[in-house]
MARPADREN-50490 format. One record per residue (C-alpha): residue number from 1; residue in three letters; x, z, y. Coordinates in pm, 1 decimal, m for minus. Each point is the difference from the previous one (the first is absolute). Layout:
// residues N
+-----+------+----------+----------+----------+
|  nr | rest |       px |       pz |       py |
+-----+------+----------+----------+----------+
| NUM |  Ala |        X |        Z |        Y |
...
+-----+------+----------+----------+----------+
***
This chain:
// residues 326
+-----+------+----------+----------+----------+
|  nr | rest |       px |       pz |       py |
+-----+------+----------+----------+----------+
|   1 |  Unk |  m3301.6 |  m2949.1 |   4722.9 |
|   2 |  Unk |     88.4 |    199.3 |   m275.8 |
|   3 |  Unk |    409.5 |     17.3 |     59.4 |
|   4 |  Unk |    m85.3 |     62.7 |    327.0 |
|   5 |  Unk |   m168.9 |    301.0 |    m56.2 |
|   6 |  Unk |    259.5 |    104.3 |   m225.0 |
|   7 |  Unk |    247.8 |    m74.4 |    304.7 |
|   8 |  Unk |   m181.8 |    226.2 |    219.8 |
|   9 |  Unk |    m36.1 |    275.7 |   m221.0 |
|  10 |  Unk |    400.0 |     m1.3 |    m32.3 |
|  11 |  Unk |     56.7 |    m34.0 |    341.4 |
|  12 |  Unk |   m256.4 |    286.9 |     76.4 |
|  13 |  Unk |    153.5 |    223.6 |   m276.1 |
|  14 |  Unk |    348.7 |    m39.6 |     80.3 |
|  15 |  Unk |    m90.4 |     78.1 |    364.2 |
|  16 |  Unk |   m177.7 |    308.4 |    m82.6 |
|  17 |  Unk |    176.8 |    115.4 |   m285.2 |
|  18 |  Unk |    227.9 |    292.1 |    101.2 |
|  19 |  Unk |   m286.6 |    134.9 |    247.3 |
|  20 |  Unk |   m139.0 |    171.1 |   m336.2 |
|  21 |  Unk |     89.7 |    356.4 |     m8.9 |
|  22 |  Unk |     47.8 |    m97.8 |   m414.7 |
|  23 |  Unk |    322.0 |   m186.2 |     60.7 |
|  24 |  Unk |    332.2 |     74.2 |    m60.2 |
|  25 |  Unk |    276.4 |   m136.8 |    208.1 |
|  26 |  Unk |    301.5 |    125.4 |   m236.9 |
|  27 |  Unk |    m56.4 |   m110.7 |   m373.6 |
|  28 |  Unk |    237.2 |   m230.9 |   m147.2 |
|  29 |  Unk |     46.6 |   m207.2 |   m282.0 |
|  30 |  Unk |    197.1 |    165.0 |   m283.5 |
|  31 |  Unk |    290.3 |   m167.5 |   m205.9 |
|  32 |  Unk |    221.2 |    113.1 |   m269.1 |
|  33 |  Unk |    297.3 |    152.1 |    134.3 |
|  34 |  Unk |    m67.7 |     10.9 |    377.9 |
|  35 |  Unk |     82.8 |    301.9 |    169.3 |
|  36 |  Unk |    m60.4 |    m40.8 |    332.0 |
|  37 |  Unk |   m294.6 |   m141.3 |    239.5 |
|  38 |  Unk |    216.4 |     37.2 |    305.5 |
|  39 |  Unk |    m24.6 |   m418.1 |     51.5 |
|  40 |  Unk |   m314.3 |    m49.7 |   m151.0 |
|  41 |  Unk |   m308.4 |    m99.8 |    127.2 |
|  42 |  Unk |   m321.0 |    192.4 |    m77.0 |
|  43 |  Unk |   m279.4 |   m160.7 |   m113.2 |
|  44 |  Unk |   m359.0 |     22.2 |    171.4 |
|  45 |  Unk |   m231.5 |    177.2 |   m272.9 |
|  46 |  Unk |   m339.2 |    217.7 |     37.4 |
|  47 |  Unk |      8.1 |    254.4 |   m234.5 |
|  48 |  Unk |   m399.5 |    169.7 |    m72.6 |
|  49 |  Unk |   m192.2 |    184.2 |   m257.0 |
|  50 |  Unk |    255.6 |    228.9 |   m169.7 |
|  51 |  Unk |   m159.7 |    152.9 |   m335.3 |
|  52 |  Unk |    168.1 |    149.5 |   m315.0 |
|  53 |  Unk |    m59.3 |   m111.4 |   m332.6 |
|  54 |  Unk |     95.7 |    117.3 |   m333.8 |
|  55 |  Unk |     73.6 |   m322.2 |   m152.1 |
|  56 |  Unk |    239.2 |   m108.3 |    277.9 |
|  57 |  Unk |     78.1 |    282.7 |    261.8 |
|  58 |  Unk |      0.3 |     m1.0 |    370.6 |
|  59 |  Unk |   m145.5 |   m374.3 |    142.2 |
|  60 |  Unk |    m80.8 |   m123.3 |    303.2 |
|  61 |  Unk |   m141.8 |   m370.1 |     95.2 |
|  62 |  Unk |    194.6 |   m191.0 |    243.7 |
|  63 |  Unk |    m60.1 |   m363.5 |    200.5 |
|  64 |  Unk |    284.7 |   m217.0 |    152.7 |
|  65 |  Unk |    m15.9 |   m292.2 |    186.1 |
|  66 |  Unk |     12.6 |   m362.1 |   m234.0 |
|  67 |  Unk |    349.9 |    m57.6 |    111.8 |
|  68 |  Unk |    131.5 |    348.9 |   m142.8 |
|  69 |  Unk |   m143.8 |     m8.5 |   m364.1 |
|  70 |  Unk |     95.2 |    340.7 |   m160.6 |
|  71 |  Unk |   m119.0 |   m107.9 |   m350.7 |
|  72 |  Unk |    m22.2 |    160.6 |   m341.9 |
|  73 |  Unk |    352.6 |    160.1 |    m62.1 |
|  74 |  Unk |     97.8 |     55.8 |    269.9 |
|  75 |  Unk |    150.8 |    324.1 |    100.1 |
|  76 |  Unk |    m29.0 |    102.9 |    382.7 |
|  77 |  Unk |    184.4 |    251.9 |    143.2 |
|  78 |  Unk |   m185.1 |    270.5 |    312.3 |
|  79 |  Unk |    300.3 |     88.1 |    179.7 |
|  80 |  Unk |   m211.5 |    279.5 |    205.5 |
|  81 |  Unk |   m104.3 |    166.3 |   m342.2 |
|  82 |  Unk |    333.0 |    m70.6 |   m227.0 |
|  83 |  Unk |   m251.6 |   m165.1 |   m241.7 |
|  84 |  Unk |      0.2 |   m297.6 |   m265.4 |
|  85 |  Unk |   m315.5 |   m197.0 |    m13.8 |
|  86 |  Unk |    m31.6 |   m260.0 |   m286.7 |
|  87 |  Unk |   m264.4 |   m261.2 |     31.0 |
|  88 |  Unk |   m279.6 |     22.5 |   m313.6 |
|  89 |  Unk |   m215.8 |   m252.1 |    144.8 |
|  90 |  Unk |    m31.3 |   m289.1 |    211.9 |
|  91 |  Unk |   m222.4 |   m236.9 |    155.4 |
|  92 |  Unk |      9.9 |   m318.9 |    214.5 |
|  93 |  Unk |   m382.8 |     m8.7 |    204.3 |
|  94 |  Unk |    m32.8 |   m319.8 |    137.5 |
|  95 |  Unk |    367.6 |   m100.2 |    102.0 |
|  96 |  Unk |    m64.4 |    265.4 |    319.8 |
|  97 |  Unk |    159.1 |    312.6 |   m139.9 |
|  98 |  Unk |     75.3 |    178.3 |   m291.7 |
|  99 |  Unk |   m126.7 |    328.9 |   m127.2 |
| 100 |  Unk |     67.9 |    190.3 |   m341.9 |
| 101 |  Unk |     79.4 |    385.7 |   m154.1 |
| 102 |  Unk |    350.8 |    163.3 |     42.6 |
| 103 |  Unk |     80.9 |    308.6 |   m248.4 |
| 104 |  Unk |    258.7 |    259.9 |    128.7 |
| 105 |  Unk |    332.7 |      1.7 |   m187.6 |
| 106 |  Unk |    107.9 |    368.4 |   m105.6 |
| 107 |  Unk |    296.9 |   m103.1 |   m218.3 |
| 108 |  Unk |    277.6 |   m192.7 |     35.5 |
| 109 |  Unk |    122.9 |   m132.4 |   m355.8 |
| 110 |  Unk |    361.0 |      2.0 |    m44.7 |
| 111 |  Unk |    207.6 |   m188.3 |   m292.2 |
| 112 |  Unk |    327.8 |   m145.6 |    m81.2 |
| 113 |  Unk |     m2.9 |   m343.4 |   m107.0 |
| 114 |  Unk |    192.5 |   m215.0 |   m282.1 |
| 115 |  Unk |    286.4 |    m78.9 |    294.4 |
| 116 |  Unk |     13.7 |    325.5 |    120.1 |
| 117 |  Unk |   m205.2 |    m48.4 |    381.2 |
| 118 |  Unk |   m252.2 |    333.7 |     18.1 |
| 119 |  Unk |   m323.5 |   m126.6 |    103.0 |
| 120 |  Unk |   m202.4 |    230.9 |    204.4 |
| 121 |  Unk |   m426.5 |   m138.1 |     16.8 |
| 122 |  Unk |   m228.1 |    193.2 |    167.4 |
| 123 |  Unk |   m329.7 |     37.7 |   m204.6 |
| 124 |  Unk |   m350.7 |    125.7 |    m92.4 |
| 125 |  Unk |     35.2 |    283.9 |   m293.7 |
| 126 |  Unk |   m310.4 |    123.7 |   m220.5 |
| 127 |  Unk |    m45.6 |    240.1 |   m211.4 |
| 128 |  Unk |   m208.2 |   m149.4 |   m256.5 |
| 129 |  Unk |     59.9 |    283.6 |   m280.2 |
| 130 |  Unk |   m351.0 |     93.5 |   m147.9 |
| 131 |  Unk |   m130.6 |    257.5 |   m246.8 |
| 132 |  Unk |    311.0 |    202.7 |    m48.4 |
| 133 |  Unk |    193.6 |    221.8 |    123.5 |
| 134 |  Unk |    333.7 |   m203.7 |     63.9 |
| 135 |  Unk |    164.1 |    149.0 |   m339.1 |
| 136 |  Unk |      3.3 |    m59.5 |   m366.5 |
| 137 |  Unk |    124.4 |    226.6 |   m235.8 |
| 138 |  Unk |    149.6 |    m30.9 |   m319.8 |
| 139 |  Unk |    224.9 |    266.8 |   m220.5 |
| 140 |  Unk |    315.9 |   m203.7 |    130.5 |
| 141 |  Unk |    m73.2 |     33.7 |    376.1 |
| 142 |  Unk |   m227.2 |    m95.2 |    274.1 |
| 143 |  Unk |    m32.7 |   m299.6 |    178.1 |
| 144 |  Unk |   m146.2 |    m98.0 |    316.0 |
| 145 |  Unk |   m284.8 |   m257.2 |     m7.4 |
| 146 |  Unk |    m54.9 |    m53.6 |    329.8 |
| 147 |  Unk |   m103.5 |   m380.1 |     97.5 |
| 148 |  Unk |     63.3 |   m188.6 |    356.5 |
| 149 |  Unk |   m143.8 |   m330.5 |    132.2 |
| 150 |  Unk |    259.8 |   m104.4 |    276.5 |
| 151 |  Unk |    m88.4 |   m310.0 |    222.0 |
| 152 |  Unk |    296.9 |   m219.3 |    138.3 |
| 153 |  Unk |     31.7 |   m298.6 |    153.2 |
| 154 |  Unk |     10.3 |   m327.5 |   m203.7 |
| 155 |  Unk |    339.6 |   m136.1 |     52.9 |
| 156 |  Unk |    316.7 |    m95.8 |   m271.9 |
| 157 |  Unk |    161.7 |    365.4 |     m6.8 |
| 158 |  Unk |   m386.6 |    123.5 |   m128.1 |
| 159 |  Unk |   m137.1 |   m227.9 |   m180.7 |
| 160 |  Unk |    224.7 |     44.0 |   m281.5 |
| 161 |  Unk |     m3.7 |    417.7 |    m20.3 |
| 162 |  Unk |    m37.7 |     33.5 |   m350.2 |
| 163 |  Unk |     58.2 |    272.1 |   m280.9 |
| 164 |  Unk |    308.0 |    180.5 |      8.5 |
| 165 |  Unk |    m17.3 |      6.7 |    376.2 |
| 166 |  Unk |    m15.6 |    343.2 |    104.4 |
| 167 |  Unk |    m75.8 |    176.0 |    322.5 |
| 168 |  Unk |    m45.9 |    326.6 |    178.9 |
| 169 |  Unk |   m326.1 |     87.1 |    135.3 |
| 170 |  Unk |     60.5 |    358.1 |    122.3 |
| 171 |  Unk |     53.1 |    175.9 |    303.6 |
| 172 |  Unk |    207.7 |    271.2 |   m187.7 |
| 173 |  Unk |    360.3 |   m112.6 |     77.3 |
| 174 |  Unk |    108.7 |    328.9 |   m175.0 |
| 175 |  Unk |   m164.8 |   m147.6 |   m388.5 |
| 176 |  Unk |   m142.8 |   m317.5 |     37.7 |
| 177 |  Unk |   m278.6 |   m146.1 |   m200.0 |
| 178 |  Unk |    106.8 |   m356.2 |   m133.0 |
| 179 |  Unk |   m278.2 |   m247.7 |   m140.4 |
| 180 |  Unk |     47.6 |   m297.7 |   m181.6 |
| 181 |  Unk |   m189.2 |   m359.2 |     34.3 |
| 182 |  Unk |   m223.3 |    m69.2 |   m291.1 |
| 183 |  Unk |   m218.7 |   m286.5 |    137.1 |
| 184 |  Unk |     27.5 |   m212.3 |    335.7 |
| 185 |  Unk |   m336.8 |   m195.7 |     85.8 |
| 186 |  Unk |    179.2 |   m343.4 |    215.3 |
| 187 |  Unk |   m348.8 |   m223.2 |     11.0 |
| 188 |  Unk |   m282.0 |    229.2 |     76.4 |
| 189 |  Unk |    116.2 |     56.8 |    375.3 |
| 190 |  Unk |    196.4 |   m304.1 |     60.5 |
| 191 |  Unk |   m146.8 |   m239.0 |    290.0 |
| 192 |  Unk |    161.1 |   m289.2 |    212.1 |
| 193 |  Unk |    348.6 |     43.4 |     41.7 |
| 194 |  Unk |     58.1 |    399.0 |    m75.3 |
| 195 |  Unk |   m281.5 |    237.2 |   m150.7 |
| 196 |  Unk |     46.4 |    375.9 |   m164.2 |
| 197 |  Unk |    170.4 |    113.5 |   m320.8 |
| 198 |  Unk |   m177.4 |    280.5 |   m148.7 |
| 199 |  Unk |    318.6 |    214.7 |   m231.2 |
| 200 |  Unk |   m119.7 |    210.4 |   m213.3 |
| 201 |  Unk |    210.5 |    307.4 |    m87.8 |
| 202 |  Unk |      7.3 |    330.1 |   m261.4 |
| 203 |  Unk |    207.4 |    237.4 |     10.3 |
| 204 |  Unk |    348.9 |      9.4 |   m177.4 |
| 205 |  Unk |    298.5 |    235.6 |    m59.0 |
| 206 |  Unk |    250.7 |      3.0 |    238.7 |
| 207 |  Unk |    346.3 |   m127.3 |    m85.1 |
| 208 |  Unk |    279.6 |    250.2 |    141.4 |
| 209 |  Unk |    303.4 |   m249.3 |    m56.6 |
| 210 |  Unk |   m155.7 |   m285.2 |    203.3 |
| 211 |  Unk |   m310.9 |    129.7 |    222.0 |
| 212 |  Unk |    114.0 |     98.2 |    343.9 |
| 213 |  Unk |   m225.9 |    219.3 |    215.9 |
| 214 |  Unk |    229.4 |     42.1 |    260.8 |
| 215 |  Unk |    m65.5 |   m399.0 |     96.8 |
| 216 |  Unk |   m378.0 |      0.9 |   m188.4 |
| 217 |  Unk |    115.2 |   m256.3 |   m240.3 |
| 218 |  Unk |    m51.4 |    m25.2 |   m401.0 |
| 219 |  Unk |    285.6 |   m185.2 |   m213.6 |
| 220 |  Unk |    273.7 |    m33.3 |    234.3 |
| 221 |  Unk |    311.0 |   m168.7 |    m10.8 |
| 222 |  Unk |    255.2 |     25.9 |    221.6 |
| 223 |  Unk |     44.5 |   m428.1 |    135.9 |
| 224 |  Unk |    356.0 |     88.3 |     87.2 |
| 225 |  Unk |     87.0 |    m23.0 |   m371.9 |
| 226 |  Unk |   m241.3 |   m230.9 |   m115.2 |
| 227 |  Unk |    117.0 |   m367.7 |     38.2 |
| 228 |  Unk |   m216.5 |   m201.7 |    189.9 |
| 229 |  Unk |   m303.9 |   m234.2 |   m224.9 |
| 230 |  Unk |    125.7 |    124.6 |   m295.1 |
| 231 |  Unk |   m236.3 |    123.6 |   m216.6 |
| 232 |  Unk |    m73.2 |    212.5 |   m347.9 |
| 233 |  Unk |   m281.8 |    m72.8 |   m221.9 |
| 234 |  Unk |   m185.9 |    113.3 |   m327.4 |
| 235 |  Unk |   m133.0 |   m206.6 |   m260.9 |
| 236 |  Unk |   m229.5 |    107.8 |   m246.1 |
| 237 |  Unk |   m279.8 |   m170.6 |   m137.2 |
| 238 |  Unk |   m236.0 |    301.6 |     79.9 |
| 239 |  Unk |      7.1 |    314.6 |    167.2 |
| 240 |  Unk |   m223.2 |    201.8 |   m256.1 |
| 241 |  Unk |    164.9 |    164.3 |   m297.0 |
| 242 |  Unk |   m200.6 |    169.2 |   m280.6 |
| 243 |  Unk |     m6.3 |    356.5 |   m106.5 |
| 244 |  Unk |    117.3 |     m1.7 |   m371.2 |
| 245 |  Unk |     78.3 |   m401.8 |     17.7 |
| 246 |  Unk |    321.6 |   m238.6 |     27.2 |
| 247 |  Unk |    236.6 |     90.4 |    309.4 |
| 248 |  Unk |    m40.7 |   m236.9 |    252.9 |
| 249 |  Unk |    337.3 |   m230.8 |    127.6 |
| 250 |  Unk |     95.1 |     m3.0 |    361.1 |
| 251 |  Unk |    252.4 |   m227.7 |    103.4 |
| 252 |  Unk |    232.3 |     32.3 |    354.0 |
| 253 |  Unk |    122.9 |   m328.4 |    161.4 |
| 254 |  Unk |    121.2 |     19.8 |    352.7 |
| 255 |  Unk |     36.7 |   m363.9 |    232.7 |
| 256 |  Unk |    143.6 |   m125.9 |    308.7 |
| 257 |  Unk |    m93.4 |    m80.9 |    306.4 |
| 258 |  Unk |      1.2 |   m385.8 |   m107.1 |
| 259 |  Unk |   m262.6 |    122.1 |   m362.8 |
| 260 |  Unk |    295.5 |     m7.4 |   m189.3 |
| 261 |  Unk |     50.1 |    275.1 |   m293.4 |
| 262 |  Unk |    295.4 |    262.6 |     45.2 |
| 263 |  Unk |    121.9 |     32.8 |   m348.3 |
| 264 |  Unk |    309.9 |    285.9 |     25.3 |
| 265 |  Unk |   m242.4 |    279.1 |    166.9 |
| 266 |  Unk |    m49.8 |    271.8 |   m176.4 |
| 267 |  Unk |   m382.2 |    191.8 |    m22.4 |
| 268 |  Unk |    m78.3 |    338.7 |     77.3 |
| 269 |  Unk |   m292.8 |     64.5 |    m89.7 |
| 270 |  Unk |   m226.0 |    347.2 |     88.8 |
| 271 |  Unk |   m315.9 |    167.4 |   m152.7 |
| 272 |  Unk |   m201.3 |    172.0 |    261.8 |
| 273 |  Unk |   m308.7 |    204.0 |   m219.0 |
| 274 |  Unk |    m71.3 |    382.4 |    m73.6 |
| 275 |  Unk |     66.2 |    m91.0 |   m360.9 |
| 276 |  Unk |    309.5 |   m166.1 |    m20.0 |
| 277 |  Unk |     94.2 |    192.7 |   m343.9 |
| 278 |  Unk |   m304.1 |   m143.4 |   m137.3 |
| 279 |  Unk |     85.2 |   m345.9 |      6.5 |
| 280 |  Unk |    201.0 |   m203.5 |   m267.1 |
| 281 |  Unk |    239.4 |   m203.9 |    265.9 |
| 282 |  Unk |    302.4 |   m186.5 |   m139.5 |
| 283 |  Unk |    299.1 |   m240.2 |    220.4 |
| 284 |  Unk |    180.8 |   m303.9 |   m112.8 |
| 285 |  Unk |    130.7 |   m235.7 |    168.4 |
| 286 |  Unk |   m215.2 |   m114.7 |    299.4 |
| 287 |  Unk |   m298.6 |    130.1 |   m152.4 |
| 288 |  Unk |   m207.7 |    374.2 |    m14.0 |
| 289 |  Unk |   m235.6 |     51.8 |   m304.6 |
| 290 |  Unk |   m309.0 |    250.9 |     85.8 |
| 291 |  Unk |   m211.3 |    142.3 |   m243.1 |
| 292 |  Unk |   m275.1 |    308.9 |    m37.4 |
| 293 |  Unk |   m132.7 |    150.0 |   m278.6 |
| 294 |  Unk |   m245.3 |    311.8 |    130.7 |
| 295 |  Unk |   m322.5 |    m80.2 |    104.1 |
| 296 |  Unk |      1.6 |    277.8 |    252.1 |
| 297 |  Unk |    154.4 |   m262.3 |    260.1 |
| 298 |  Unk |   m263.9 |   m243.6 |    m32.6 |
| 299 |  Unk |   m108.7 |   m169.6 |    330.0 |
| 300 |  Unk |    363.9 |    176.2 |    175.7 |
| 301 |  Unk |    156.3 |   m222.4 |    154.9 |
| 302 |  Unk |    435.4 |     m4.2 |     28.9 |
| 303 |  Unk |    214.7 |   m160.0 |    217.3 |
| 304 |  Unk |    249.6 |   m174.4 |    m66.9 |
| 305 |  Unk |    304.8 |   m126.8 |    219.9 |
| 306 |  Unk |    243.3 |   m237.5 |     m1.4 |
| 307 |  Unk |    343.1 |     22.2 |    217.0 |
| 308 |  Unk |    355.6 |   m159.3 |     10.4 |
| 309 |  Unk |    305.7 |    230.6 |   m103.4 |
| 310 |  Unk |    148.0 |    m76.8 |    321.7 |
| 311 |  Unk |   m315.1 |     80.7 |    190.3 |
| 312 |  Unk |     62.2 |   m370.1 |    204.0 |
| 313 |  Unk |   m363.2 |   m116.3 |   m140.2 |
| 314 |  Unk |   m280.1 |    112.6 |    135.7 |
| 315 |  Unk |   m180.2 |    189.1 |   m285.4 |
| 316 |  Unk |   m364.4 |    m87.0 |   m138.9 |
| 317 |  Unk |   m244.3 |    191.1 |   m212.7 |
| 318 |  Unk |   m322.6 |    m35.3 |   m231.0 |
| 319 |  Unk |   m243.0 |    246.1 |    m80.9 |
| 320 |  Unk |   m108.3 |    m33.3 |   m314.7 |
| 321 |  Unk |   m335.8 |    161.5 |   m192.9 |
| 322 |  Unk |    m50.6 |    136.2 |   m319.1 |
| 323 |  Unk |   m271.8 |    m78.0 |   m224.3 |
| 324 |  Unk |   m166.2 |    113.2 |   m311.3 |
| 325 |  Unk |    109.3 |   m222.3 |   m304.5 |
| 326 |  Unk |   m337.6 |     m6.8 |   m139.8 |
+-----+------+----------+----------+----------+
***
C-alpha cells in the first residue's frame, strides 16, 4: 500500500508538474567547458521563495521530479536570465521528488592549471572581511587585507586548490585585484558523489611578469613553450624562515612526463616581495639560500618562483612566511 502511494504521488506530480507558474522550462545542467545548450535538453525544475542572505547571497528553493536529481554541487544554468545556479542543498522526500536550496553564482573563477588547460568554474563569492577596513599599514607600504570565501564545485581540478594558487576576483580589468588561497575546507560540504569546496582567499600583490588581466588569469605560462607533463618543483623542508636566524635551503628539481628527474636544466629562480634588498639570498648550483635579519618583515610573506632557462617547464612557486626567531 505504501509503494503504491508513492507511485501515485509520482505519477500525479509528473502530470501536473509544469502547470505551476514556478517552473522553468529552460535551465540546464552545467559542465566544465560547455559552451553551448543548443542540443541540450532542459530540465523540469520549480524554482520558489527567492530571499537574500548575507552569509550566502541570492537563493532560491527549487523541486524536480525523482528522475532529474539536481543534487548538492551541482551548477544549473537559466538560459532566460544568463545565470549560474549552484546547488547548496539537497533532499530526497520519499523517493517522489526532490527538493533543496540553489545560491546564484556571481563569479566565474578562472585559473591555469599545471598542463596549461584554463579552467573557467562558475561560483558563489563572499566577502567575509570583518572589522577592518581592507588595508594594513606599515612604514614599508600598505597591503590589502581583504578576505573571500568562494564556493565551487567538488570535483579533481578543485579539490586540490591550494596555496600558491592565485586568482583574480575583480571586475576592474584596467588593475586587477589578485588573492591568494590560504585554506580550502574539502569535508565540511562534501555529500554522495560531489558536494562544495569552500576556498578561502586574502588578498596578494599582483605579479606584472606573469599575471595577465587581459585573459583574467594569475601565473601564466604560455603552453606553447612548455613541454607537455613536465613539471618543476621546490623542495624545502619548510616554508617559514626566521628573522635574524639560519637561511633556509631551497632546492629546484624538474621531471618528466614518465616522474623521472631532468638533471641538465638549469633554474631561474625569482623573488617577488616589496623588500627584496632586505633579504640575504645566495645561488649555487641547483639550490637558492633565503635569509632575513629585520624584524620589521615579520608575518610578510615572499614569493618565490621557480622556472626553466629555456622557459619549456611550466614554472611553480611557494610563498613563504616570516617569523619572529624568538
Amino acid at each position: 500500500m505504501m509503494q503504491e502511494n508513492v507511485n501515485n504521488s509520482k505519477r500525479l506530480l509528473d502530470y501536473t508538474f509544469t502547470d505551476d507558474s514556478s517552473t522553468n522550462n529552460i535551465i540546464y545542467f552545467w559542465s566544465l567547458g560547455k559552451r553551448t545548450y543548443d542540443n541540450e535538453v532542459p530540465i523540469k525544475i520549480r524554482l520558489y521563495e527567492r530571499t537574500f542572505s548575507n552569509v550566502d547571497g541570492n537563493k532560491m528553493s527549487f523541486q524536480t521530479l525523482i528522475d532529474t536529481p539536481v543534487i548538492i554541487g551541482d551548477i544549473l544554468y537559466d538560459y532566460k536570465n544568463s545565470l549560474y545556479l549552484l546547488c547548496n542543498k539537497s533532499f530526497n522526500i520519499d523517493d517522489i521528488h526532490y527538493q533543496g536550496e540553489l545560491l546564484e553564482c556571481n563569479w566565474v573563477l578562472k585559473w591555469q592549471n599545471k598542463e596549461g588547460k584554463i579552467l573557467e568554474y562558475p561560483c558563489v563569492d563572499i566577502n567575509t572581511t570583518q572589522y577592518n577596513s581592507g588595508e594594513t599599514s606599515s612604514r614599508q607600504f600598505t597591503l590589502g587585507t581583504t578576505q573571500h570565501r568562494v564556493s565551487l564545485p567538488y570535483d579533481e581540478n578543485t579539490v586540490v586548490l591550494d596555496t600558491p594558487q592565485r586568482f583574480y576576483l575583480d571586475y576592474n580589468k584596467q588593475n586587477p585585484t589578485s588573492f591568494i588561497v590560504t585554506q580550502n575546507d574539502t569535508t565540511t560540504n562534501k555529500f554522495g558523489k560531489k558536494g562544495i569546496v569552500k576556498v578561502t582567499l586574502a588578498e596578494y600583490q599582483n605579479d606584472s611578469d606573469t599575471d595577465r588581466p587581459d585573459l583574467g588569469i594569475c601565473d601564466y605560462f604560455e603552453t606553447d613553450k612548455a613541454e607537455e607533463n613536465k613539471k618543476a618543483v621546490i623542495i624545502y623542508e619548510d616554508n617559514i624562515i626566521k628573522s635574524g636566524g639560519d637561511s633556509k635551503i631551497f632546492t629546484a628539481k624538474f621531471y618528466d612526463d614518465n616522474g623521472n628527474e631532468l638533471n641538465n636544466v638549469i633554474p631561474i629562480w625569482k623573488i617577488v616581495s616589496d623588500f627584496k634588498e632586505e633579504l640575504y639570498v645566495k645561488e649555487y648550483d641547483n639550490q637558492i639560500a633565503i635569509g632575513v635579519d629585520n624584524d620589521n618583515y615579520v608575518d610578510e610573506d615572499i614569493k618565490l618562483i621557480l622556472s626553466s632557462e629555456n622557459n619549456n617547464i611550466p614554472l611553480t612557486s611557494l610563498v613563504i612566511h616570516i617569523k619572529s626567531l624568538l
